[in-house]
C-alpha positions in Angstrom: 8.8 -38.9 -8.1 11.4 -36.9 -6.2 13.2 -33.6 -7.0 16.6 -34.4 -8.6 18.6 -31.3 -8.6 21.1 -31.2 -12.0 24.6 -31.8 -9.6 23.6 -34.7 -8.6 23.3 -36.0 -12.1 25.7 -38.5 -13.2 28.9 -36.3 -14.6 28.6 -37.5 -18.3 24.9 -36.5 -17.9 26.0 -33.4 -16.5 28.2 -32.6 -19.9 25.4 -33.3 -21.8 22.7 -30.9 -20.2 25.5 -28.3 -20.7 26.2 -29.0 -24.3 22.3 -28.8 -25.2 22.7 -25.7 -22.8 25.6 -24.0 -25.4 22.9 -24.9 -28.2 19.8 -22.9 -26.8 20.8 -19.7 -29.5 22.4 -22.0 -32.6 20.6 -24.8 -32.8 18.1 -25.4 -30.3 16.5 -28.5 -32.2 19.6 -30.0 -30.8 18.8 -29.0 -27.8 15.5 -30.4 -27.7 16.9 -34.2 -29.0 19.3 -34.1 -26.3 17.0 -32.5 -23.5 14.1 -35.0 -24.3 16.2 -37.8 -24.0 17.6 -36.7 -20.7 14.2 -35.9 -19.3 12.7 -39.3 -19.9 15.2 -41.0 -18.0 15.7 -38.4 -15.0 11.4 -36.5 -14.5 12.5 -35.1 -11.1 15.2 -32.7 -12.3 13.3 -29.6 -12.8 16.8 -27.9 -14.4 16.3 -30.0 -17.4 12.6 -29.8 -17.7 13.2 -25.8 -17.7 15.9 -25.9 -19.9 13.9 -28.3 -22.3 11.0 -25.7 -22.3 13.1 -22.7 -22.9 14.3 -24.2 -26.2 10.8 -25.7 -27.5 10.0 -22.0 -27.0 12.7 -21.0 -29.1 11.2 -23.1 -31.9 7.9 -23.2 -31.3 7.3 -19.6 -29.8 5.2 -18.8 -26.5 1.8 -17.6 -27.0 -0.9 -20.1 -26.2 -3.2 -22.3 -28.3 -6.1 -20.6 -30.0 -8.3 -22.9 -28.3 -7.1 -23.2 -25.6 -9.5 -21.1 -23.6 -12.3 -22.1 -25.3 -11.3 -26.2 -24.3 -10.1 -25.3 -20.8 -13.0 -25.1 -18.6 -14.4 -28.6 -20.4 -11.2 -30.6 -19.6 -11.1 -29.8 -16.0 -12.5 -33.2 -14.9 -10.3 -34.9 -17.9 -7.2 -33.6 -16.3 -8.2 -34.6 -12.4 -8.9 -38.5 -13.9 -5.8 -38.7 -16.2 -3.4 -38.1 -12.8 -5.7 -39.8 -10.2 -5.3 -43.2 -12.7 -1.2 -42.3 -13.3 -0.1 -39.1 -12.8 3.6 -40.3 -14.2 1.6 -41.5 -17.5 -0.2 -37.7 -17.6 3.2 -36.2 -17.3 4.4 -38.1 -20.3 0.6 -37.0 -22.2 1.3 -33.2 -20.7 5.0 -33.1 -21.9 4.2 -34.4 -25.6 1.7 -32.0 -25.9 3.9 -29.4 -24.7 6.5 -30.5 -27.5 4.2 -29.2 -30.3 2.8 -26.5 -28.1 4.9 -24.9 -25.6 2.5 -22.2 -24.2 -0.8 -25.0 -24.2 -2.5 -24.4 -20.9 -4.2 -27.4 -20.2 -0.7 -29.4 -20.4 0.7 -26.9 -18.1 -2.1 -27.8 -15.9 -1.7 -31.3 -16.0 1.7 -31.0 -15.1 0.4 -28.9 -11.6 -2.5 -31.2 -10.9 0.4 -34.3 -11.2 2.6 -32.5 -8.5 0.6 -32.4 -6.7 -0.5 -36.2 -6.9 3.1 -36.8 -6.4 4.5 -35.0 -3.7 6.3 -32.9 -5.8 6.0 -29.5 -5.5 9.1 -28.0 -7.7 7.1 -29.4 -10.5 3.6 -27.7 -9.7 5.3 -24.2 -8.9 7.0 -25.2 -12.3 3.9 -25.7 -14.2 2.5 -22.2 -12.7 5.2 -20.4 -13.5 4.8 -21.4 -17.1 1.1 -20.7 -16.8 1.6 -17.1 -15.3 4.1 -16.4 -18.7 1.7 -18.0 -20.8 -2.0 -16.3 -19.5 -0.6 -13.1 -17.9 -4.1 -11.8 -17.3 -5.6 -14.6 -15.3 -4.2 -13.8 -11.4 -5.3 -17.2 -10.2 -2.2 -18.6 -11.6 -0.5 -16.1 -9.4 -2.4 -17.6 -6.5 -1.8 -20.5 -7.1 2.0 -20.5 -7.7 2.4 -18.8 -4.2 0.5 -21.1 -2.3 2.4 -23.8 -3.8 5.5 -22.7 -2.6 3.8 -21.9 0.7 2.3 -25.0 1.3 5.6 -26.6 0.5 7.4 -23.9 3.2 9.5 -22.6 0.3 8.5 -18.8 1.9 10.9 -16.8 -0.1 9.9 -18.0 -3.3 5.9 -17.5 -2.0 6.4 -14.0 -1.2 8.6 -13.6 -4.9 5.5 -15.4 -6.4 3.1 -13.2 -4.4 4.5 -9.9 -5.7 5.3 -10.6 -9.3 1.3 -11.1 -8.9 0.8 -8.0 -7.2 2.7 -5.9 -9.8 -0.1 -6.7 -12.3 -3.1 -7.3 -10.2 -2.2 -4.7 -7.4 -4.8 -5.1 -4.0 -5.2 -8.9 -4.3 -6.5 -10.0 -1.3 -5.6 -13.6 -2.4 -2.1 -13.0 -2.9 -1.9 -10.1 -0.1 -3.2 -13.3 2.3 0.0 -15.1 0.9 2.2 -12.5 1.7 0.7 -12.1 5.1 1.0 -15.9 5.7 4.6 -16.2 4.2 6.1 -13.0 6.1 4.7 -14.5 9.7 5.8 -18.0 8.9 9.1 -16.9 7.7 9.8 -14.8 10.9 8.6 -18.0 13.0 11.1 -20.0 11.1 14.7 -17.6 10.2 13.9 -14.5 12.8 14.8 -14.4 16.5 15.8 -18.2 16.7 19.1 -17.9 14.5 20.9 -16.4 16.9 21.4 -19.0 19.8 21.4 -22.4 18.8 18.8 -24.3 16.9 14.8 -23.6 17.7 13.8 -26.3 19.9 17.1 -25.6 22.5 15.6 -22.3 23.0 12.6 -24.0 24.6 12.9 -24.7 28.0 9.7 -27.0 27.7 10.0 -29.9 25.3 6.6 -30.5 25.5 5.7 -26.8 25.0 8.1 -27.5 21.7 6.4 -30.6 20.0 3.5 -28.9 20.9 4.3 -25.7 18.6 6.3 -27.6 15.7 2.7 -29.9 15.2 0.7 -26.3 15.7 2.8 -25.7 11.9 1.6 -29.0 10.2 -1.8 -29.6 8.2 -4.2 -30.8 11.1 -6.6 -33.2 9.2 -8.0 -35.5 12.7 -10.7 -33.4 14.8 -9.1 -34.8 17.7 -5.9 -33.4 17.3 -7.0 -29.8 15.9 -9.2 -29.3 19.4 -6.1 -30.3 21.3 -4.4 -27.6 19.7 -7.3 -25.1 19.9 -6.9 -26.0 23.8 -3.6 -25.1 23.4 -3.9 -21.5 21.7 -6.8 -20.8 23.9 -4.1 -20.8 26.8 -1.7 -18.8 24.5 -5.1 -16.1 24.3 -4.6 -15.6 27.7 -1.2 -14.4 28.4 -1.5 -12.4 24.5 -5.2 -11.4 24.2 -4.3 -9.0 21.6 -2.5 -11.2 19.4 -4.7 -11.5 16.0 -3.0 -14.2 14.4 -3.5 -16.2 17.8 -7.1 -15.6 17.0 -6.7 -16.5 13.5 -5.0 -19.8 14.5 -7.3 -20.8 16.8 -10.6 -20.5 14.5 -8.6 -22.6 11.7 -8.2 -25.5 14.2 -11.8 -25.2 15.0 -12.8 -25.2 11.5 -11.0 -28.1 10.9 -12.6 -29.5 13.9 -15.5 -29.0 12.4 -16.8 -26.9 15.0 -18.3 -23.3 13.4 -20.0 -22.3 16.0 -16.8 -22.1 18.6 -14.9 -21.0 15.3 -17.6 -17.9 15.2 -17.4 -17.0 18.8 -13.6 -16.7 18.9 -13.0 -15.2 15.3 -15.9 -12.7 17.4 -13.5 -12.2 20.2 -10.3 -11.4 17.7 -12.4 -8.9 15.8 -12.7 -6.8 19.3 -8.8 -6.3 19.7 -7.3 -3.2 18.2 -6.1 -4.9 14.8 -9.2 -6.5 14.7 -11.3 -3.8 14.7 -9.4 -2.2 11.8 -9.6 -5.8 9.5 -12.7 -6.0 7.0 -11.8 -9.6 6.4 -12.4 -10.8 9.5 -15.4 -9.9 9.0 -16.1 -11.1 5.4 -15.0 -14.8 7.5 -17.4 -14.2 10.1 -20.1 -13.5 7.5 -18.9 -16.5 5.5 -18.8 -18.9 8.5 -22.6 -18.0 10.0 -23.7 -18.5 6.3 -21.8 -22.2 6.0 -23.4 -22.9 9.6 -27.0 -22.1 8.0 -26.1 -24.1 4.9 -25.1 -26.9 7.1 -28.6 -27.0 8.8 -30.0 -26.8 5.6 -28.3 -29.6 4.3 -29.4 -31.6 7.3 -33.2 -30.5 7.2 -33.4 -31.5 3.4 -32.0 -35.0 4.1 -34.4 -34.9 6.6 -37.8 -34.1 4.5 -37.6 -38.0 3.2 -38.4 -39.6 6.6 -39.9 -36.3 8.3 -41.6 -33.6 6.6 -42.5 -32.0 9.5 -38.9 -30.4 8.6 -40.2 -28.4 5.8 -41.4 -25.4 7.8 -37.7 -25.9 9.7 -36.5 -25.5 6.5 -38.4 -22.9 5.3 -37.6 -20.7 8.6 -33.8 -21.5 7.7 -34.2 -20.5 4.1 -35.7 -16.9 4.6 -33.3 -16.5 8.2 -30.5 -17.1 5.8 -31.4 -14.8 2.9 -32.0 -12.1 5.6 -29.1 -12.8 6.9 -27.1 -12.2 3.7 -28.8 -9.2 2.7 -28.7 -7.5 5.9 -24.9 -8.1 6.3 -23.9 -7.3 2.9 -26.0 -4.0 3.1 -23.8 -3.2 6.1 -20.5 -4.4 4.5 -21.3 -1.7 1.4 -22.4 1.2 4.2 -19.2 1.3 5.5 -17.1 0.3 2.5 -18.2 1.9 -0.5 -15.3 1.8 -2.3 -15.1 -2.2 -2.1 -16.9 -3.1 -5.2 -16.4 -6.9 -4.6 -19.3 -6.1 -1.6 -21.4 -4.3 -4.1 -21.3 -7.2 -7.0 -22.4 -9.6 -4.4 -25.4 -7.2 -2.7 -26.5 -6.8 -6.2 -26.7 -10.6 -6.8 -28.4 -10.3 -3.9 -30.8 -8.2 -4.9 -31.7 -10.0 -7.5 -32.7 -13.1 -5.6 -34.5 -11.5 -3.3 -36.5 -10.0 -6.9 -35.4 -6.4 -5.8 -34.7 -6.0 -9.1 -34.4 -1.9 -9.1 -31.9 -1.5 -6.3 -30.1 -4.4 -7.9 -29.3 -3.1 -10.9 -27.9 0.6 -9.2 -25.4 -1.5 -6.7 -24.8 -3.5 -10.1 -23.4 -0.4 -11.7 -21.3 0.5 -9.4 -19.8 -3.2 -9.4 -18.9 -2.6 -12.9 -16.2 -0.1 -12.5 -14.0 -2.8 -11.1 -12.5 -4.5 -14.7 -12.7 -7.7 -12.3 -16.5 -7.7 -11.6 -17.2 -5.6 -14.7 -18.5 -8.7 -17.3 -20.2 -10.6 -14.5 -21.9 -7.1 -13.1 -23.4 -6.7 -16.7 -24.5 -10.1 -17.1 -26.3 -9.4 -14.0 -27.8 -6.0 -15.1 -29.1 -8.6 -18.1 -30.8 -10.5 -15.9 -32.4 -8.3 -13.7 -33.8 -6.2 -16.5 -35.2 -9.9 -18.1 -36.8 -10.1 -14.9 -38.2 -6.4 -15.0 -39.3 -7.1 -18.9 -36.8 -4.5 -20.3 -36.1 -7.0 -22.5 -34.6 -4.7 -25.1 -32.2 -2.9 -22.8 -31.1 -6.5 -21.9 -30.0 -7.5 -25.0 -28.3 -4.1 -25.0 -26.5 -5.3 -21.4 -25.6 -8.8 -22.7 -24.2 -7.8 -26.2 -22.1 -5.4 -24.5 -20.4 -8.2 -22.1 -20.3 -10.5 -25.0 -18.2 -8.1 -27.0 -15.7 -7.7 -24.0 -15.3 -11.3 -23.6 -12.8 -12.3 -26.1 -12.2 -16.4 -25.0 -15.2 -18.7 -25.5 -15.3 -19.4 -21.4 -18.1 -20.4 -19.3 -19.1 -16.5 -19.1 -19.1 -15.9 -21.9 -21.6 -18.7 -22.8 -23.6 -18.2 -19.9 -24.0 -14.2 -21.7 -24.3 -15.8 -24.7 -27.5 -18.1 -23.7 -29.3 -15.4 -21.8 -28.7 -13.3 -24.8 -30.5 -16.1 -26.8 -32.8 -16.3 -23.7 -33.7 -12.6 -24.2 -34.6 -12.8 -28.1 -37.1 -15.8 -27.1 -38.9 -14.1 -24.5 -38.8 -11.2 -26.8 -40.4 -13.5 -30.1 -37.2 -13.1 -32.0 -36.7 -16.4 -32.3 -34.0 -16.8 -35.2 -31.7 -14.5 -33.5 -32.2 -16.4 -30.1 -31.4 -19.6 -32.4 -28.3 -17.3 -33.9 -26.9 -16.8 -30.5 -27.4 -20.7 -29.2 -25.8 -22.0 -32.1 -22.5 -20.0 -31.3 -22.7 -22.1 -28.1 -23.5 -25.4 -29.6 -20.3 -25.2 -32.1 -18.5 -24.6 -29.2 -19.7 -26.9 -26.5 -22.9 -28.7 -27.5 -23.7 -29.7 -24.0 -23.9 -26.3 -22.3 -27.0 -26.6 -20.3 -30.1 -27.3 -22.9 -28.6 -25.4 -25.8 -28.7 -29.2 -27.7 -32.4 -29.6 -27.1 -33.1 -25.6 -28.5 -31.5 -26.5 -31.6 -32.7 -29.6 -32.2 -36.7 -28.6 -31.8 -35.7 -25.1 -33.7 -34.5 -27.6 -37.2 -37.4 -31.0 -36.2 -40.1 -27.5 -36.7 -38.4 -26.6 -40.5 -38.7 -30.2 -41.4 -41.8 -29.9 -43.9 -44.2 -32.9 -44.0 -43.1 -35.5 -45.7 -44.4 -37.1 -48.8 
């Protein structure tokens, strides 16, 4: 499916779109007969599928389903089968759901998840766009409408995407990446090089030139990313303090699939000046070291079947790797106290590592961030189930399961430790109480089906 812009309609077509157009106010029924129609026969034109959505809204209003929250997280893998088998046919699905349900958010998700399938990515910025109107509070659709247009080199429309996002969710790092990422590129692209000819006359070298234009695609062969981490290794040399040359060159080893040269270089950008002043390079560092451990641990387990020799290897890994994390993330809250995404994660932690005490203080702290602030009590559940403070975690879990409003994985996973917590406690028709809020909901959550089938087989009285 290709992007059909509305001029390049046929003319009568044209008259048509801007009768149902006149309609929107008056009689946007009308407009919807007319818009349908028009749709079916042209998907790529993105002009009509907006205009076709602003007057369903007219009738229909905006606001989301009721359950559509509740259904999302459980439809997930629905959605990613319906496009991989037709993506056209899932459009069709998405866009008659969206008839009697303007606002539904799984529709609009089909709708991004089939642009993508298809090339085509007017239709998944469309789809995000809807989703950002529709579920203001979740930033992710944010995210993702700005990478969209990034990935598709649309960088004005990123960087709109990025700070309509920001306005509401200001401090982002997701969407502060984006506008990082969209400024550079569109400087690359529209800065310096307008003024004398086109880009690649400026370059003396031709070579030099093909070499920089595939620097800007998607590498996906090792091969080719080391050739171009050979490249910007060379670059290093004549700009040692350029960060984003550092940045570049540990992506092309990542892709490569080479962490432990991605590690020494990302190393060597965070000793320039603007390295030394960027916590994010070193929450990657972190990240990479841990995916290199995880890697060896994946190998070692694969291993134990022919060889279980490996088990002390892996053991050794294990503990290196937990010590790792602890000791890193201890640093990263020293020197940045005020970064409570670093103290969510130490507390987790914490409670791994049964240091159940100290987890619950770094915990609290995580909790004053309205982002981390249902997951950090959940946690401080937990740790006190652990510690036996049973009733102060059911005091901890009711209190995130009040907050959460939309049946969501959280909110079951609260839900079930709650349960969890009246069990351990002897309470056992409350625990039942609180797993058969879960079972109405999603009868398959984790062994909620089991709980409540023993709990009714143990009223059955003996019979005659």
């Amino acid at each position: 499916m290709n992007k059909v812009a509305l001029t390049e309609l046929d003319p009568r077509v044209q008259k048509q779109v801007s009768a149902a157009e006149s309609q929107l106010k008056t009689n946007p029924q009308y407009a919807i007969e007319i818009l349908q129609g028009i749709l079916v026969r042209n998907p790529g034109c993105i002009e009509v599928r907006r205009l076709l959505r602003r007057a369903q809204k007219t009738v229909l209003g905006t606001k989301a389903g009721l359950f559509d929250g509740l259904i999302g997280g459980l439809t997930a893998s629905g959605i990613a089968k319906a496009v991989e088998k037709d993506a056209s046919a899932a459009i069709l699905e998405a866009e008659a759901t969206l008839a009697k349900k303007p606002g539904d958010i799984n529709a609009n998700k089909t709708l991004a998840a089939a642009g993508v399938k298809l090339g085509f990515p007017e239709l998944t910025a469309f789809a995000y766009e809807e989703l950002s109107q529709v579920d203001p509070k979740n930033v992710q659709h944010f995210v993702d409408l700005a990478n969209t247009w990034l990935v598709a080199t649309e960088y004005d429309n990123a960087l709109n995407a990025a700070d309509a996002g920001l306005k509401l969710f200001p401090g982002n790092g997701d969407l502060q990446e984006v506008v990082r990422k969209a400024s550079v590129s569109k400087t690359m692209k529209t800065g310096k090089w307008e003024d004398k000819g086109d880009f690649q006359s400026k370059l003396k070298d031709k070579d030099e030139a093909l070499r920089l234009e595939q620097a800007a695609r998607t590498v996906t062969d090792a091969g080719t990313a080391l050739e171009q981490a050979a490249a910007l290794a060379q670059r290093i040399q004549s700009q040692p303090d350029s960060i984003d040359l550092y940045r570049d060159i540990v992506r092309q080893f990542i892709s490569a699939g080479d962490l432990d040269s991605a590690i020494a270089w990302l190393q060597r950008g965070r000793l320039t000046t603007l390295g030394r002043q960027d916590s994010s390079l070193e929450r990657q560092e972190i990240d990479l070291i841990t995916q290199r451990f995880e890697k060896t641990i994946a190998t070692l387990r694969e291993q134990l079947a022919t060889n279980p020799t490996a088990a002390a290897d892996l053991a050794k890994n294990e503990k290196e790797l937990s010590d790792y994390r602890l000791q890193t993330t201890a640093s990263l809250v020293e020197r940045y106290p005020n970064d409570y995404s670093f103290r969510y994660e130490f507390g987790n932690l914490l409670l791994q590592a049964n240091r159940l005490d100290e987890s619950v203080q770094q915990l609290q702290y995580a909790q004053r961030n309205p982002k981390f602030r249902q997951l950090a009590i959940l946690s401080i559940g937990k740790a006190f189930v652990a510690s036996g403070k049973f009733d102060l975690a059911v005091e901890q879990f009711n209190l995130a399961k009040n907050e959460v409003q939309v049946m969501n994985d959280l909110k079951k996973d609260i839900i079930y430790e709650l349960g969890n917590a009246f069990e351990k406690m002897g309470r056992t028709k409350e625990a039942i109480d609180e797993y058969k809020i879960i079972y109405m909901a999603d009868s398959g959550y984790r062994d909620v089906s089991q709980k409540i089938n023993r709990f009714y087989d143990s009223q059955k009285g003996p019979t005659a």
